[in-house]
C-alpha positions, 0 to 999 in steps of 0.5 A: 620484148626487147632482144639483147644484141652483142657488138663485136667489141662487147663479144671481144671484150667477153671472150669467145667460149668454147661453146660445146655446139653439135656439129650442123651444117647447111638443109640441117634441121636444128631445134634452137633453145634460146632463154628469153626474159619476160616480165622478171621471168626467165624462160627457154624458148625453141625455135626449130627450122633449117639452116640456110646459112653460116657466116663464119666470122671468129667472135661474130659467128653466126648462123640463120634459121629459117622455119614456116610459121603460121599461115605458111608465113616464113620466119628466119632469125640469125643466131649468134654462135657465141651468144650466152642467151642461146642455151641448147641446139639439137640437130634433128636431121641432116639435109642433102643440099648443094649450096653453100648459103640456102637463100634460092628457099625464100622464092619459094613456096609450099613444098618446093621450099623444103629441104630434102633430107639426107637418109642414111643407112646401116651401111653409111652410118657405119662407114661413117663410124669407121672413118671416125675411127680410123681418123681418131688415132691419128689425132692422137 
């Protein structure tokens, strides 16, 4: 399986896309659908993990997933924002972190490599909501 890279150049030459991404961040824990060519075939493949990192850098864009595979064994790929092989992101949960980059995770091991998610309430989903709001006209 040969996995397809984009230079700078070529992600220029192609243009960035206005990608219709969810919003994610740092400890988000995102579910990434990314099509893979195998024997003629084309198939999506899920990768799910957090994410540990971002690296915003226009064109180059790119972010960083980081999952405990099989036998406890941990597995990080870098994602290209603006890669035409990536076809879905879901976010599955928010995380409560406070770094910028997550990478303290990949010393440790079992439990004390998770993230700590964010849990939120009726009364902070609202607020939320009524802050969206509140901006939303203002943007108008």
């Amino acid at each position: 399986m040969k996995a397809a890279f984009f230079t700078k150049e070529t992600v220029r030459s192609i243009g960035m896309l206005n990608r219709e991404l969810p919003k994610f961040g740092i400890g988000d824990t995102v579910v990434v659908s990314q099509s893979i060519k195998e024997a003629g075939k084309e198939r999506l493949q899920a990768f799910e993990g957090d994410v540990i990192a971002i690296h915003k850098k226009g064109a180059s864009s790119t972010f960083i997933v980081r999952k405990i595979g099989a036998h406890a064994v941990a597995v990080e790929r870098i994602f290209p924002f603006f890669s035409p092989l990536i076809k879905d992101i879901k976010v599955l949960g928010k995380g409560d972190v406070r770094r910028a980059k997550l990478y303290y995770l990949r010393k440790k091991v079992g439990k004390a490599a998770q993230v700590k998610k964010l849990v939120e309430t009726k009364a902070s989903i609202e607020k939320r909501k009524e802050a969206q709001a509140a901006s939303a006209p203002a943007a108008e």
